[in-house]
C-alpha positions in Angstrom: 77.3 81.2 123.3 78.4 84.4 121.7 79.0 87.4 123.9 79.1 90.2 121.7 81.3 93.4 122.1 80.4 96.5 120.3 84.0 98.1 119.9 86.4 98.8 122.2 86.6 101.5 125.1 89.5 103.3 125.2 91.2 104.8 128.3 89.1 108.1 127.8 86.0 106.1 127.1 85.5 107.2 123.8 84.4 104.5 120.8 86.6 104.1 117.9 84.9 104.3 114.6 84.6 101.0 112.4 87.1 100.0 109.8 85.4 97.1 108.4 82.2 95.4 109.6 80.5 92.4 107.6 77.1 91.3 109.0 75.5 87.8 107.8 78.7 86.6 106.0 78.4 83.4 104.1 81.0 81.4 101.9 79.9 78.2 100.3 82.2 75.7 98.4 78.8 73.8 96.4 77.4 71.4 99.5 80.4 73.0 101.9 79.5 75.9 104.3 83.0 77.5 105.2 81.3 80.1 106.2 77.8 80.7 108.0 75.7 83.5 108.7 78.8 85.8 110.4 79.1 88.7 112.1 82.4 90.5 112.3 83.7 94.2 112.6 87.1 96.3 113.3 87.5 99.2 114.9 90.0 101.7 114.0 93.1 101.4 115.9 91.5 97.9 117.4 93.8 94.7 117.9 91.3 91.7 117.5 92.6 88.1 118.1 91.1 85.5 115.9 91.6 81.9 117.4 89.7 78.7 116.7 90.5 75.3 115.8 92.3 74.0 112.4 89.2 73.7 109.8 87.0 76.5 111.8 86.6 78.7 109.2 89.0 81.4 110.5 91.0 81.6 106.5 87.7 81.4 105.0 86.8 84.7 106.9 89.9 86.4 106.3 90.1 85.7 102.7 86.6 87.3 102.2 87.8 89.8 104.0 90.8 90.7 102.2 88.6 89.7 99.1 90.6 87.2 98.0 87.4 85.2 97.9 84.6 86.6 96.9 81.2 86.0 99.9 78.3 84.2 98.9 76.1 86.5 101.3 75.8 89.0 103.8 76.8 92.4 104.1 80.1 94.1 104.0 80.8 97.5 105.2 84.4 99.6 104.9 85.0 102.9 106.4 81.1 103.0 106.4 80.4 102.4 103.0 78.6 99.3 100.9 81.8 97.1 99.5 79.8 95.5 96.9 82.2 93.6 94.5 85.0 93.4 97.2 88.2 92.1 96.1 91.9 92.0 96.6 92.8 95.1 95.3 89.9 97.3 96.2 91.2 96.3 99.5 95.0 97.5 98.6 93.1 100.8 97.9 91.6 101.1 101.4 94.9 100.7 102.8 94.2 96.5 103.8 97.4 94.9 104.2 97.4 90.7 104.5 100.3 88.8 105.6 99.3 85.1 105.1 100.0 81.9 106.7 101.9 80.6 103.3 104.5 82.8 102.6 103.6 84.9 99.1 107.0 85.9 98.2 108.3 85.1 94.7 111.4 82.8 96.4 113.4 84.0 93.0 113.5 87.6 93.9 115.1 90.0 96.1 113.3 91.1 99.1 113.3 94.5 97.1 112.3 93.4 94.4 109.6 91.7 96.1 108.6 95.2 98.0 108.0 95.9 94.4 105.4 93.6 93.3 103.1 95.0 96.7 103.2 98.8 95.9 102.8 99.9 92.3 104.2 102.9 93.1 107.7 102.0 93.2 108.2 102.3 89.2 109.6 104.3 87.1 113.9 105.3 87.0 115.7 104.9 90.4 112.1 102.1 91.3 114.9 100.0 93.0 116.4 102.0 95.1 113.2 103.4 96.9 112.0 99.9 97.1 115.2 99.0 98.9 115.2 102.1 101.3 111.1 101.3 101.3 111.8 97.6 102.9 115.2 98.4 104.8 113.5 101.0 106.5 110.2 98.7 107.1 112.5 95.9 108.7 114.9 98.4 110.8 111.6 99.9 112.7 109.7 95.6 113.4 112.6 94.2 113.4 115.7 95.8 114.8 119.3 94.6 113.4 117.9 91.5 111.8 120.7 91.7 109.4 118.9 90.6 106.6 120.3 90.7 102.6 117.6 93.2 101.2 119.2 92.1 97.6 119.4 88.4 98.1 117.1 86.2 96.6 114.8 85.2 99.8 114.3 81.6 98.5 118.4 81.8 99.9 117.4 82.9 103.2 115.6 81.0 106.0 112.5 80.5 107.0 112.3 82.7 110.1 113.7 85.5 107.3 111.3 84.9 105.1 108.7 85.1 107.9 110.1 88.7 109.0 110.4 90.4 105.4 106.9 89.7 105.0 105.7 90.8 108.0 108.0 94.4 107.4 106.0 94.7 103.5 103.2 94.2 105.1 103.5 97.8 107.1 105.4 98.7 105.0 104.2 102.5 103.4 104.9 104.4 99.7 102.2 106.5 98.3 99.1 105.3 100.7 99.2 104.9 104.3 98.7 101.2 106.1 94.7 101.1 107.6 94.5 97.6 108.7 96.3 94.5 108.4 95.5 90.8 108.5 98.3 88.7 110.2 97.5 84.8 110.0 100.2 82.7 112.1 102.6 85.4 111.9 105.4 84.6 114.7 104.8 80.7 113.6 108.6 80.5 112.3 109.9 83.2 114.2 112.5 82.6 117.6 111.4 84.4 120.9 113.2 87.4 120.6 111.5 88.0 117.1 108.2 87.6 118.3 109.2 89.7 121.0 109.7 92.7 118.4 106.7 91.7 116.4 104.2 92.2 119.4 106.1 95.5 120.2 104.9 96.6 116.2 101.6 95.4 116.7 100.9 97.8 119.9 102.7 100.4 118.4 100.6 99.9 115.1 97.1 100.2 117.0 98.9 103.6 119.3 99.2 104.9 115.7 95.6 104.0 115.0 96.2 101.0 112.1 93.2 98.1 112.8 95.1 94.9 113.5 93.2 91.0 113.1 95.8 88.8 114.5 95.1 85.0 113.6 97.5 82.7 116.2 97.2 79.2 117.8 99.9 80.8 120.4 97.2 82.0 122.6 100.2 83.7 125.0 100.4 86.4 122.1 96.8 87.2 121.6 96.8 87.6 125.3 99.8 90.2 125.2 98.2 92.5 122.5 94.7 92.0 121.4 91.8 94.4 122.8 89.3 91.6 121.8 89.2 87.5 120.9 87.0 85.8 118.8 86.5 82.3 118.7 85.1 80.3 115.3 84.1 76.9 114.9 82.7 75.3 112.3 82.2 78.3 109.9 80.8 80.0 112.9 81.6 83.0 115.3 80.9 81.5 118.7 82.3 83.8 121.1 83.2 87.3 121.0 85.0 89.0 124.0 87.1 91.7 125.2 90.6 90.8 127.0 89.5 92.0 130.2 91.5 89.8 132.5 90.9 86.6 130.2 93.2 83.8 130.8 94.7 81.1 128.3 92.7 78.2 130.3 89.6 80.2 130.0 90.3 80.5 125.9 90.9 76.8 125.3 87.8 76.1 127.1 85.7 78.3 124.5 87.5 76.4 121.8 86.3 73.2 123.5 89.2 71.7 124.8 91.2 71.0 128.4 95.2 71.2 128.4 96.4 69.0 131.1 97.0 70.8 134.0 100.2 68.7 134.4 102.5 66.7 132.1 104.0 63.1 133.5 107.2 62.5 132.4 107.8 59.0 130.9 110.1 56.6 132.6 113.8 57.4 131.9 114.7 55.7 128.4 117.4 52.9 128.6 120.9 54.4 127.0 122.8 51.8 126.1 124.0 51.2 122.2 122.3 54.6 120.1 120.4 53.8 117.5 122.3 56.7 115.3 125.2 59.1 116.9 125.9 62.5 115.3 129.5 64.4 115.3 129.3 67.9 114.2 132.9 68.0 114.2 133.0 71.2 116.3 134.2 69.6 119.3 131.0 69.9 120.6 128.5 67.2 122.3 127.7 64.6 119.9 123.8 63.9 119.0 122.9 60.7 120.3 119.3 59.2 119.6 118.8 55.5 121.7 115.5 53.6 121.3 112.2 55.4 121.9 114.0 58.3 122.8 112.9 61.8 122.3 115.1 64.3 122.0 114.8 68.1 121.6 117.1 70.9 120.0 116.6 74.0 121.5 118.5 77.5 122.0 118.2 81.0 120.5 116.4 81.1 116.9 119.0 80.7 114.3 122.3 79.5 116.2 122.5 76.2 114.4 120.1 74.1 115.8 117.9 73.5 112.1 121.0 73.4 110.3 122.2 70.3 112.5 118.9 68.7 112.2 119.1 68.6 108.7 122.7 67.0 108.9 121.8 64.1 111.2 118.5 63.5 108.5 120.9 63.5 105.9 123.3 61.6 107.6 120.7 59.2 108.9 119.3 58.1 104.8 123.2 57.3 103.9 123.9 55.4 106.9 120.9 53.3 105.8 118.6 53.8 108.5 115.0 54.1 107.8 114.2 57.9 108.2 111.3 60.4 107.9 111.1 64.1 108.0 108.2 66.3 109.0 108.8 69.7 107.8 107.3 72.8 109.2 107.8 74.5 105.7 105.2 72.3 104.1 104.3 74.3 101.2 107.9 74.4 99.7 109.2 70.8 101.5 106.6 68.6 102.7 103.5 68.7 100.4 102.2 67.9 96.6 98.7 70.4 97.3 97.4 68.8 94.0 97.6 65.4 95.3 94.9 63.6 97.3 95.4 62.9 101.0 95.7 59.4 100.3 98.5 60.0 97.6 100.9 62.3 100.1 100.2 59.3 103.0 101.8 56.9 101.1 104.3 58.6 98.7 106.7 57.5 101.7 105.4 53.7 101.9 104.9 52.6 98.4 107.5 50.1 98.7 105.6 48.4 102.0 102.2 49.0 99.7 103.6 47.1 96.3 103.1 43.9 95.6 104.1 42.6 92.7 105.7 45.5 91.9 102.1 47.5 91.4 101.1 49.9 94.6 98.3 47.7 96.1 95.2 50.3 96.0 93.2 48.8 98.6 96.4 48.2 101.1 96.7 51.8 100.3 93.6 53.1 101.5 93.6 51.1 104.8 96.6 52.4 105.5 95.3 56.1 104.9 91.9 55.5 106.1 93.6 54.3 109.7 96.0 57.4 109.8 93.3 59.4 108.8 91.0 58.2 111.4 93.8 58.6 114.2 94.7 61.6 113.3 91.2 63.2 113.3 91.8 64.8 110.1 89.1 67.3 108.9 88.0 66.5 105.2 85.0 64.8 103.7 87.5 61.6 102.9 91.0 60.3 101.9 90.1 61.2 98.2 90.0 64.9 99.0 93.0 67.1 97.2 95.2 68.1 100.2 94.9 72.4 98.4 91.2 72.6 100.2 92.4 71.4 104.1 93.0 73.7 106.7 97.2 74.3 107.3 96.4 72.3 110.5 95.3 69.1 108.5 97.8 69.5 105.7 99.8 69.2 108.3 98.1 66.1 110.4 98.7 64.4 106.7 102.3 65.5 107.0 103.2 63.7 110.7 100.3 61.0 109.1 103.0 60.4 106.1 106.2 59.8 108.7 104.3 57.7 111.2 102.7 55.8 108.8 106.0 54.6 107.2 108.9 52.4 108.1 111.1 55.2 109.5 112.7 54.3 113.0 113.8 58.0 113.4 111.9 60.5 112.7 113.4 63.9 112.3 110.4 67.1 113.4 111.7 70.9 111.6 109.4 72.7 114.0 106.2 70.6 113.1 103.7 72.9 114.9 103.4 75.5 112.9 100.1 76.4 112.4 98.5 74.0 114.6 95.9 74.6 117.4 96.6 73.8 120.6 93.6 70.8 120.7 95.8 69.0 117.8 99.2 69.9 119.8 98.4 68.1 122.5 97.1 65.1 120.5 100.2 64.9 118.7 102.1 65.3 121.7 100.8 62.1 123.4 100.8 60.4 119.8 104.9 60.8 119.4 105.3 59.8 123.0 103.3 56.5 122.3 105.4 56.1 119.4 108.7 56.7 121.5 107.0 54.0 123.7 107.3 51.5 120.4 110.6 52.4 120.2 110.8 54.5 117.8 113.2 57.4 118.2 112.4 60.7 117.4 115.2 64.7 117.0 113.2 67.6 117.8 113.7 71.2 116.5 110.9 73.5 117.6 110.7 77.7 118.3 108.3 77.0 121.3 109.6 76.1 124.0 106.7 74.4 125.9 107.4 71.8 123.0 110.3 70.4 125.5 108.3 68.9 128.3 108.3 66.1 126.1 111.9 65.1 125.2 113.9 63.3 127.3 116.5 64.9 126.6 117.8 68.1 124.9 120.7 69.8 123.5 120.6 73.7 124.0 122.5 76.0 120.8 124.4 78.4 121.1 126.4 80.0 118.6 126.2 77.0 116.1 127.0 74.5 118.7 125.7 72.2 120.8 127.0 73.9 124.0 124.3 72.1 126.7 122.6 69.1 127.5 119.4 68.6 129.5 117.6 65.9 130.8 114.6 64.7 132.4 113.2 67.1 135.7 116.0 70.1 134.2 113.9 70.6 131.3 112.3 73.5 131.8 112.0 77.1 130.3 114.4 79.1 132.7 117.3 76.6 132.5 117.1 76.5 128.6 116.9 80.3 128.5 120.0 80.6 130.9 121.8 77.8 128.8 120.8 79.8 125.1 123.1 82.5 126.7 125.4 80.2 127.8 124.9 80.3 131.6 124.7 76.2 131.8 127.4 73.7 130.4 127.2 70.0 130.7 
């Protein structure tokens, strides 16, 4: 099925001229189509939503695009004119700005200095301080009082930070103005009030006529801002509409998939002796995890919550209890992209895999082969290096690595990112099977929805675990009313 849309209509009926348009796009990988026989195109001042599953080709398209990768075939039009040799920084000259899924700034510099590295421009005596004013100025207009060090090093900073300099560079201006940008998985790291300022930029971006692709598995946003959605799958574009009264059900159903229209809770986990207690030493509540118990932090982004999930992991390894963390941040804490998937499976269960003393190969691979299977993961076999999967599957390999081992808590640093909303939902009833076992599992996540699945959670504020909710109270308007402190238990 593909419905195509021409451009968009604007109030005054008039169509916006074309920014990009590539007709017949192609990208092969030898045997591997990423990318088959597509048609896209941008309109000038156009917000288009790019959804699909993990693996549907959606960064192949954007990387040939942005020529970071060069097409194998097709046609490729910008501002109405034969591309021919595309690449990255042609499309710098056109005024194409990408903010990518993995982070691209250089962790040891400054956000000014990284600024820098995007617009050659800033050179020359007195380069710093316009780069500073250049990115200050960037962040003050997305992101209101953020507060962020523009001259600390951002590898110091969190991830959320991190997330929000690079969005400010990316519309960020100097000597040439912004055209179009590519966003993939923008708000993935980023709390609600954040995101909230991020979608205000993007509508304001397309008022001031800069093209906008918007690549998110948080379907709520593409909803709120994009003119048009298309849907890949499989290297191909399979639907192409305009957001005229669309709904999210009706999007999941192009992708192929059914949420559930409701969640049962499970039964109401026996608390007798924890499996692990947590003192901050605040004075606030302790963090108690029993057996097969699942149990959420929430609260506004940055008031403590991922700092305090790191301390009970910590904790957790010198106390001697087996442990295993899923990071959200997999490039920089969770992955080795050179390894095979087999090799970051097991890294966490070679003592289990040994015997002898020598890493049994073929105990090895029916471990992986059986995670792999579960976990659907998209790739032509264990063997494949984990640099050519989809974030989505590096990520499946990720939760694959932690439920594979040993580890009777298992500690999740906002494990979605990046993850369709098919997979979500898999995982979802995969960690509440493994609650069942009695495993036990802490929580952080920036989407709230995440919660209808812990039986309990403790709701930050201000660094400190200031409520608890449990079972039927979980739910998005008493966690908002307890992040601003309206709830105490």
């Amino acid at each position: 099925m593909q419905q195509v849309a021409n451009m968009p209509v604007g109030e005054m009926g008039a169509k916006a001229p074309l920014f990009l348009a590539g007709r017949g796009l192609s990208k092969s990988y030898g045997a591997v189509k990423a990318l088959s026989d597509t048609d896209f195109h941008l309109a000038t001042g156009e917000v288009v939503g790019l959804i699909g599953h993990n693996g549907a080709g959606k960064s192949t398209l954007i990387n040939v695009l942005a020529g970071v990768v060069a097409r194998s075939g097709g046609i490729f039009e910008v501002l109405g004119r034969d591309a021919g040799d595309w690449s990255a920084n042609l499309a710098r000259e056109n005024g194409l700005r990408c903010v990518f899924q993995e982070l691209s700034l250089c962790p040891n510099l400054s956000a000014t200095e990284n600024t820098r590295l995007l617009h050659p421009a800033l050179k020359g005596f007195g380069w710093k301080q316009r780069a500073r004013k250049t990115i200050q100025s960037a962040l003050d207009t997305v992101f209101p009082d953020s507060g962020i060090d523009v001259d600390r090093p951002v590898g110091e900073l969190s991830l959320g930070e991190r997330q929000m300099i690079e969005i400010a560079r990316g519309f960020s201006v100097t000597d040439s103005p912004v055209r179009a940008i590519i966003l993939d998985e923008p708000t993935s790291s980023l709390g609600a009030e954040a995101t909230r300022q991020f979608l205000e930029q993007v509508s304001r971006a397309s008022e001031d006529g800069i093209s906008v692709i918007l690549v998110t598995h948080r379907l709520g946003e593409i909803l709120a801002v994009a003119h048009r959605v298309v849907t890949m799958k499989d290297g191909l574009v399979i639907s192409d509409q305009f957001n005229d009264g669309l709904s999210r059900s009706e999007l999941v159903a192009v992708m192929g998939d059914l949420e559930p229209e409701t969640r049962e809770r499970r039964d109401a986990v026996v608390r007798d002796v924890p499996v692990f207690s947590h003192s901050s030493g605040l004075g606030d509540h302790d963090i108690e995890l029993h057996q097969g118990e699942i149990v959420g932090l929430a609260g506004l982004d940055g008031h403590g919550q991922r700092e305090r999930l790191r301390a009970v992991f910590d904790a957790a390894r010198v106390s001697g209890l087996p442990v295993a963390f899923v990071a959200g941040d997999r490039v920089s804490e969770g992955l080795f992209p050179l390894w095979s998937i087999r090799d970051n499976l097991t890294i966490r269960s070679l003592s289990a895999l040994s015997r002898g003393g020598l890493v049994s190969n073929e105990a090895a691979d029916r471990l992986t082969q059986s995670w792999f299977e579960r976990l659907k993961v998209r790739a032509p076999g264990i063997a494949t290096p984990l640099l050519s999967l989809s974030g989505g599957n590096q990520q499946k390999v990720l939760f694959a690595r932690a439920l594979a081992s040993d580890a009777r808590l298992i500690v999740l640093d906002d494990p979605m990112r990046g993850v369709d909303v098919g997979t979500k939902h898999e995982v979802y009833a995969l960690i509440r099977n493994e609650a069942e076992t009695g495993r036990s599992f802490l929580w952080y996540s920036t989407e709230t929805e995440e919660f209808e699945n812990c039986d309990r959670l403790h709701v930050f504020r201000e660094g400190r675990s200031e409520t608890i909710l449990d079972g039927e109270r979980i739910e998005p308007n008493a966690i908002l009313e307890a992040s601003f402190g309206g709830l105490y238990v």
